[in-house]
C-alpha positions as CSV (number, residue, x, y, z in Angstrom):
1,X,-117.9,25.0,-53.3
2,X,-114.5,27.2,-53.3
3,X,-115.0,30.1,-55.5
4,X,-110.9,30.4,-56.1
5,X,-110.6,26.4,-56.6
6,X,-113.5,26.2,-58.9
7,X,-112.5,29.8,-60.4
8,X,-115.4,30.9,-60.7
9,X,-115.6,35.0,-61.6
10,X,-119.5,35.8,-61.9
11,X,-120.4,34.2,-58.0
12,X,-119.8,37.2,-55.1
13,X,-118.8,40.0,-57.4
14,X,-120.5,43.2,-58.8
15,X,-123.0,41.9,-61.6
16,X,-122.6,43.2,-65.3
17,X,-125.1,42.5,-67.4
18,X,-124.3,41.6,-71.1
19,X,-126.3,43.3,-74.2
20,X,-125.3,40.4,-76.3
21,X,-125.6,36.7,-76.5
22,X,-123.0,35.4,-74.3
23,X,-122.1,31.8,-73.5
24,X,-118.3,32.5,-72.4
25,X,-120.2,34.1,-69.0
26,X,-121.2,30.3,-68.2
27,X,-119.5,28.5,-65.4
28,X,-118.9,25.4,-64.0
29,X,-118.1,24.0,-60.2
30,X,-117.2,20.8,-59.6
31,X,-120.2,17.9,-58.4
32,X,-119.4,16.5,-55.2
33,X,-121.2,13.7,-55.9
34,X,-121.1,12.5,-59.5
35,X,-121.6,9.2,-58.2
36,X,-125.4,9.5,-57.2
37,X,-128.0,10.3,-60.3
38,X,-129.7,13.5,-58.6
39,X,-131.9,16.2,-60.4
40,X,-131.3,19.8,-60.7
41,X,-133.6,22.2,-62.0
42,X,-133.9,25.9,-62.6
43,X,-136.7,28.0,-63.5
44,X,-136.1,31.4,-65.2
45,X,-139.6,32.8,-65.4
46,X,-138.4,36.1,-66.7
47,X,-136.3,34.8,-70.2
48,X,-136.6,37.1,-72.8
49,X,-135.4,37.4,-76.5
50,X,-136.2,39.2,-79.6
51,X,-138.2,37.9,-82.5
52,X,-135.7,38.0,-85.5
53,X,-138.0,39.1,-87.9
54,X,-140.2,42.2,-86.1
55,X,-137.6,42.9,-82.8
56,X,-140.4,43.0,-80.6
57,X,-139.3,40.8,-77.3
58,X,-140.8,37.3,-76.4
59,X,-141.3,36.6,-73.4
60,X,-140.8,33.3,-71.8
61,X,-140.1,31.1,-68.7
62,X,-137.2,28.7,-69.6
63,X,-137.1,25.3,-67.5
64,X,-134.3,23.3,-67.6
65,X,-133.2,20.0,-65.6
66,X,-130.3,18.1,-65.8
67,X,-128.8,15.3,-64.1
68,X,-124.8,16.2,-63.6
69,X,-121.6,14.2,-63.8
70,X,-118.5,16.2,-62.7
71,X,-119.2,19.4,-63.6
72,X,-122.2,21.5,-62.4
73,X,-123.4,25.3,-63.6
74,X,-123.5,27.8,-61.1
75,X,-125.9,29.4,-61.2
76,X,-125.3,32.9,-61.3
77,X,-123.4,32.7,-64.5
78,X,-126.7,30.7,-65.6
79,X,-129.0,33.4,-64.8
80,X,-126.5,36.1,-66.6
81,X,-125.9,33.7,-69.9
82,X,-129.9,33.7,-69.8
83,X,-130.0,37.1,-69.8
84,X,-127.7,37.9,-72.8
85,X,-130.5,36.4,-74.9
86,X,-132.6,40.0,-74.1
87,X,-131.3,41.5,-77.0
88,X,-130.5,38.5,-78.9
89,X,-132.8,37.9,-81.9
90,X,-134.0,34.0,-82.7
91,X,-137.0,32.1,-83.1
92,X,-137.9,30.2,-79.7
93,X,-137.1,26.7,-81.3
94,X,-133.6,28.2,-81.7
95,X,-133.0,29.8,-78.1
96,X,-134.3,26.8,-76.5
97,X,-132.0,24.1,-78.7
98,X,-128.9,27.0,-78.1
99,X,-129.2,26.7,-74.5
100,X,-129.3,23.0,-74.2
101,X,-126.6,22.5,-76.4
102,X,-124.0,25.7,-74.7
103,X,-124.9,23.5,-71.5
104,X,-124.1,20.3,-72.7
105,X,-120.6,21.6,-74.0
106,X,-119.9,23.2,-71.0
107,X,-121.0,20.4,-68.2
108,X,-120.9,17.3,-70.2
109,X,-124.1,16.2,-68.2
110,X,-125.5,12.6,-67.8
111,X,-128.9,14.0,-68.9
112,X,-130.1,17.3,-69.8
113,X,-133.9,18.6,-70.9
114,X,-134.3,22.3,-71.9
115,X,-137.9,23.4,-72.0
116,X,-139.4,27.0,-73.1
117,X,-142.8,28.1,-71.8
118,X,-143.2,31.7,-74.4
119,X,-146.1,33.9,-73.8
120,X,-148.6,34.0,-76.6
121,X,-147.9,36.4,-79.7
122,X,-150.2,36.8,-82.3
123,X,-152.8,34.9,-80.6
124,X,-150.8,31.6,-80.2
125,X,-148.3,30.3,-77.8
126,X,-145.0,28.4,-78.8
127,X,-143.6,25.8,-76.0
128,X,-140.1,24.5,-77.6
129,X,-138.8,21.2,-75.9
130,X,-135.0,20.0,-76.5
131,X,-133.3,16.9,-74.3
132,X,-130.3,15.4,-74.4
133,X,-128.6,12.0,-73.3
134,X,-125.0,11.1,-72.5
135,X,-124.7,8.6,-75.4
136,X,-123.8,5.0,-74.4
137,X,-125.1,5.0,-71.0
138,X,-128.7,4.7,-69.7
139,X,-129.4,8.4,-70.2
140,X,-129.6,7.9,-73.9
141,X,-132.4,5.5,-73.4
142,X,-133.9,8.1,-70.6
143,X,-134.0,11.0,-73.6
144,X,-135.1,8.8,-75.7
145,X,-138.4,8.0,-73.6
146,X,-139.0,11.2,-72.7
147,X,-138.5,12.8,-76.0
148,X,-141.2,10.2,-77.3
149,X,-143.5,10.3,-74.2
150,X,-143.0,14.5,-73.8
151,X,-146.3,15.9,-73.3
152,X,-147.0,19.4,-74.3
């Protein structure tokens, strides 16, 4: 990866942290090998957001995996773009179907599944699932079995 080439701005500088929900901090490098089908999966067990009803945080650990074409996120514009959600009020359906969806726009991705693990409020626990596949290619099919087969 070239940090100039790829212009990337979050990767080896001083880290600012965002009090707002902020997708335009996401960035892209490009995939070395977008010929091979190859997972890649973070795990943010710190995600928080606010409940936009009460403003009291939820807590969560967000998983998401993806199988890239030419364009990859690096991650430490990832990890910032998560944490814009902190003071960012939506239900967890919506944060989990807002990240999938800022990633596919930005990375274009063969196959994408965005999964949120949130901490029980109120005696119950919420566990949002959201999964997208490239349309005419194989990775339709792939979202499609997996969105029917997804076990909770």
């Amino acid at each position: 990866m070239n940090r100039e080439q790829d212009q990337l701005q979050a990767l080896g500088t001083k880290t600012e942290y965002r009090d707002d929900y902020a997708p335009e901090v996401l960035e892209t490098f490009e995939n070395k090998h977008p010929d091979n089908d190859y997972w890649v999966r973070f795990n943010c067990p710190e995600f928080t957001s606010l409940c936009p009803i009460t403003g009291q945080p939820d807590f969560a650990e967000i998983r998401i995996a993806y199988v890239p074409a030419e364009r990859m996120v690096e991650s430490k514009s990832l990890k910032l773009y998560l944490f814009s959600f902190r003071n960012h009020g939506d239900f967890h359906e919506d944060c989990v179907n807002t990240i999938m969806k800022d990633l596919v726009k930005l990375m274009q991705p063969k196959y994408i599944e965005v999964k949120g693990i949130f901490t029980p409020r109120g005696g119950i626990s919420i566990w949002p699932y959201a999964n997208y596949g490239k349309p005419g290619t194989k990775w339709e099919r792939v979202a499609e079995e997996r969105f029917l087969n997804f076990e909770l």
